[in-house]
N, C-alpha and C positions, 0 to 999 in steps of 0.2 A: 241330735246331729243336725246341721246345714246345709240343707240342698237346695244347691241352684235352684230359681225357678225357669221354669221352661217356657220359651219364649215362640209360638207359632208364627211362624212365616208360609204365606200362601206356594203352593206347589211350584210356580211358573211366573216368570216376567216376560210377556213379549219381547223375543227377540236374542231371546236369555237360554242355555241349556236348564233341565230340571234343578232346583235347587234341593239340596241337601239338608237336613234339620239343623237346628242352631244347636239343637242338644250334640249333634256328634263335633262340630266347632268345640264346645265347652270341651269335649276330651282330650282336644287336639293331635286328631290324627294322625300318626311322624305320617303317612306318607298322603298326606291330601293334596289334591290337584292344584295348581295355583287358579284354574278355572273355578272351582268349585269355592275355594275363598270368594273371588270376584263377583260371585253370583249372589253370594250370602249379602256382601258388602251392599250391592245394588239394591239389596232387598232390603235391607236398615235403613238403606238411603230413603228411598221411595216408600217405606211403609210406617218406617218408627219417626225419620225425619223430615219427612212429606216436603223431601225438596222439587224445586219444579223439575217438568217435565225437560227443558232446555240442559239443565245441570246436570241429569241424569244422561240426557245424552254426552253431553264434553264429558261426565267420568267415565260411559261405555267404552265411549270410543279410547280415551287415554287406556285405561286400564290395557283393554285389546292390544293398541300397540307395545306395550311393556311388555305384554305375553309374548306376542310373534316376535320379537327383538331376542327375546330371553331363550326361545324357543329355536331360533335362525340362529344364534351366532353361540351361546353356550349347550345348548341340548334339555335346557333347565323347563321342566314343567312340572314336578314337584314342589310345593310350598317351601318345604324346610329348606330347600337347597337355593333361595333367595337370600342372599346374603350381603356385604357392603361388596363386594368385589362386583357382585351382578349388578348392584343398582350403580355403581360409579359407571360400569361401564354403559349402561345404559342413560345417564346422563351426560354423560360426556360425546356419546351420539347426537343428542338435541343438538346441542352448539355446532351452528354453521347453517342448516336445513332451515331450523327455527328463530322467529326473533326473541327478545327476554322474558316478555311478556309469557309466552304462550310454553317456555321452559320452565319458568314459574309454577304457571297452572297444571303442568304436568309433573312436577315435582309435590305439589300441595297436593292432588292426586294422593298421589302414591304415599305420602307420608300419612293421610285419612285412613288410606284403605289401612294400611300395619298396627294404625292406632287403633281401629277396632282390632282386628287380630289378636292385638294383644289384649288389651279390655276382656276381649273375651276368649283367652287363654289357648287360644289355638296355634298360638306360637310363644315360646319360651322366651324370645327377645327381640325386641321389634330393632331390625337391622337399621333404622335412623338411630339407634338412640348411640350417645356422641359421635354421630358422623355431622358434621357441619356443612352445611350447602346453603352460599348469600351469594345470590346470584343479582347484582346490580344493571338495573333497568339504562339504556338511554333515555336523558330525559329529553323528550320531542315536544316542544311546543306544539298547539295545535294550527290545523291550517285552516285557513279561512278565507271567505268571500268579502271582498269590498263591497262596500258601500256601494259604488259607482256599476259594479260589474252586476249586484243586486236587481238594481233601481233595471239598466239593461235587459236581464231575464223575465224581471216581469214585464216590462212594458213586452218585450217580444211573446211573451203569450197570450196576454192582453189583446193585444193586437190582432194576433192568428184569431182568438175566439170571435173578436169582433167582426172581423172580414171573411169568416166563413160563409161560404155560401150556401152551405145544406144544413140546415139547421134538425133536418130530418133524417142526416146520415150517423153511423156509427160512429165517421172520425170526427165527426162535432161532438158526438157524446164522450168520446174519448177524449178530444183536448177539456170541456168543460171538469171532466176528469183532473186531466195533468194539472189544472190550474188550481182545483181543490187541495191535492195533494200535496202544491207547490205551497199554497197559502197556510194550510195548516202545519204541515214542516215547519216552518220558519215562525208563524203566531205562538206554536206551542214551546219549538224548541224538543220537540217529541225525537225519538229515537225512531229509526225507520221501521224497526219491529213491531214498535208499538203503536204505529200511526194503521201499518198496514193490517195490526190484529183488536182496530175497534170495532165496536159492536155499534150498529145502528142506536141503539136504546141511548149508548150510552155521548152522543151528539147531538147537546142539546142546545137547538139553535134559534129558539122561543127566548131563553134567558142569558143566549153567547156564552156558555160554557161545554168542557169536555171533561168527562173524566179516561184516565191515562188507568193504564195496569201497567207497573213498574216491572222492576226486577226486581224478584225476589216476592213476588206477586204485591207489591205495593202499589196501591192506587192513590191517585194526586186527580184533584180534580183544577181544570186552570180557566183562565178566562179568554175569550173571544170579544174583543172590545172595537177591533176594527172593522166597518161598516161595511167598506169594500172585500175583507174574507166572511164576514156574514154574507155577503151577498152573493159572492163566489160558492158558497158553501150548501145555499139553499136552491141555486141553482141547478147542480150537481144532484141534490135530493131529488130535485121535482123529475129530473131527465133517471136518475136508479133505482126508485124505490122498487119496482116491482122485485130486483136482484136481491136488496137489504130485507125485503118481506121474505123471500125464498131461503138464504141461509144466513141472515141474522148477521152478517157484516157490513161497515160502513162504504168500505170503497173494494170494486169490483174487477174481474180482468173480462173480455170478451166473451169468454167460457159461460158468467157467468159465477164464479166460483172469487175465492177472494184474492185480493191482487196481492203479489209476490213482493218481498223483499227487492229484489232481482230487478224484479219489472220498473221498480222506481228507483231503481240505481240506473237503468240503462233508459229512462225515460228523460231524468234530470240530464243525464250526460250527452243526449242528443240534441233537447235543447237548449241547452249550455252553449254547444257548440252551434247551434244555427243563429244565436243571439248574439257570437260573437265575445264570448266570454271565452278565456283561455285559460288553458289545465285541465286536468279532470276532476270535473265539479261533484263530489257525493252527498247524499244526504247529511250523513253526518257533519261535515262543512258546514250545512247552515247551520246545524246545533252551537257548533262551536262562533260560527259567525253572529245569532240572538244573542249569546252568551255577552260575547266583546261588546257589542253594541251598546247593550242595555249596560255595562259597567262603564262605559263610556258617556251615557246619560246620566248617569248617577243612580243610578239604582242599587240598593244594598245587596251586597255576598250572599245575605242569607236567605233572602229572595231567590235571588239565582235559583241557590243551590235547592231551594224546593220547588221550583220550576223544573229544573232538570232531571230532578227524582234521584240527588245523589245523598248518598248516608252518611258522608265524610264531606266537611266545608274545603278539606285538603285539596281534593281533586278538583272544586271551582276555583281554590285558588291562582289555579295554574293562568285560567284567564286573565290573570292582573297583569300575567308577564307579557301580554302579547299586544299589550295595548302601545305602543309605543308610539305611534305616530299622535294618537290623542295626546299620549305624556309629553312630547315637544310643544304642540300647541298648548298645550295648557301651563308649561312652564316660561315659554317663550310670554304670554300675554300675562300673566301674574307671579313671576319668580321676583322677590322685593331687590332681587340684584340689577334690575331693570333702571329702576329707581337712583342708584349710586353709578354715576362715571366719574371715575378717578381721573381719567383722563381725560376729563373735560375743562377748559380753561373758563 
């Protein structure tokens, strides 16, 4: 005879109700909680497939809201009683609230979670199977900083650091800050996540390199080749270390503790604006702004796209579209149609 084997999952996930055994899933209880599914799933996730910690939370959170949707508008908090009628109606809510993207990600969601379910026989028929859902993206170029507008930001911090006058106050330690964070933004082309969750160890500014922890916990180690962010960057060391000795990260907030996401969104966009740069300038911008540039010098795609720390050349390709001004100039001075006037006597 064939018996399942029995799969241990730990009692509890912070933040999570008690989970249930995987053995009573195999039976497929008609009347199990949709909670109680959810919790299992969490638990595969995080313990069979040692997704990070970021991914577990965007599927907590989805999942939660499918429940209270499910739970507010049909009465549905039984498993079995998830069906195509519940999940359309519950998609068909995203559209408006949400943009494509992030219906997407809530759909992909929800199709994981049924596809374990079913896997593991807790449910007789996994309610995507032939329901169709293509849900088509707008395609947004991205936005980016000029050149010129650039060149302007930094000088205007440049500047600020140079003319301070207390070189023994906090807000000198804090610009010497903003200007590190500025420098390596843009040197790395890093993700503001990832800038703001390095580790001291891992900035190493003896041989001008970094290494990045990616998504999907991939590390890329990149280079620091310019003199002036080395020097910006050692600066910044000599004025935090005793912070980066106490909890092991690169760059710091007041507290003490490690600087926010948050805090360099609304740091950039401060002095954005005292620079006289217009829009709202984010992080991300200059990623995409390294990006354009460097394909603008000539530099290879595939370069890029291991600078950037992406897994698909698809998504760098997107920067070839946005080069446009480059593509006039460089069609204008070497298009061989330059060469032939027809209507020249």
């Amino acid at each position: 005879m064939f018996f399942r084997p029995f799969r241990l999952i730990p009692p509890r996930i912070a933040g999570f109700d008690a989970i249930i055994s995987s053995a009573n899933i195999g039976r497929g209880y008609p009347r199990m909680k949709l909670q109680e599914a959810v919790s299992q799933f969490l638990a595969h996730c995080r313990y069979e497939k040692n997704l990070s910690p970021k991914t577990l939370k965007a599927y907590s959170i989805d999942l939660r809201q499918f429940g209270e949707f499910l739970a507010a508008h049909s009465g549905v908090t039984d498993l079995p009683a998830v069906d195509k009628t519940a999940l359309r109606a519950y998609i068909k809510s995203l559209f408006g609230p949400l943009k494509e993207k992030s219906v997407k990600r809530k759909v992909a969601t929800l199709k994981a979670l049924f596809h374990f379910l079913e896997r593991e026989d807790a449910i007789a028929v996994n309610p995507f199977r032939k329901m169709e859902v293509r849900i088509k993206e707008t395609r947004r170029l991205p936005r980016t900083i000029s050149l010129e507008d650039l060149k302007r930001l930094f000088k205007h911090l440049y500047r600020r650091k140079s003319e301070h006058p207390d070189h023994s106050s906090y807000s000198y330690r804090a610009l010497v800050r903003d200007v590190a964070v500025l420098e390596i933004l843009f040197s790395t082309g890093a993700r503001v996540a990832e800038v703001c969750h390095l580790l001291d160890k891992d900035v190493d500014l003896r041989r001008g390199r970094v290494r990045i922890l990616g998504k999907g916990s991939r590390e890329r180690i990149l280079q620091l080749c310019d003199d002036e962010t080395l020097s910006s960057l050692k600066d910044y060391r000599a004025l935090w270390q005793p912070e980066a000795e106490a909890n092991g990260y690169f760059f710091h907030n007041r507290l003490k503790g490690r600087l926010s996401e948050q805090s360099v969104r609304t740091m950039l966009r401060r002095c954005a604006a005292r620079a006289g740069v217009g829009g709202n300038v984010t992080p991300h911008m200059l990623r995409h702004s390294v990006a354009t540039l460097l394909l603008e010098e000539g530099v290879d795609i595939r370069y890029i796209q291991t600078m950037l720390g992406h897994t698909s050349i698809t998504t760098t390709q997107i920067y070839t579209e946005v080069r446009d001004g480059h593509q006039r100039r460089m069609l204008t001075a070497r298009h061989p149609r330059r060469k032939m006037r027809a209507g020249a006597q």
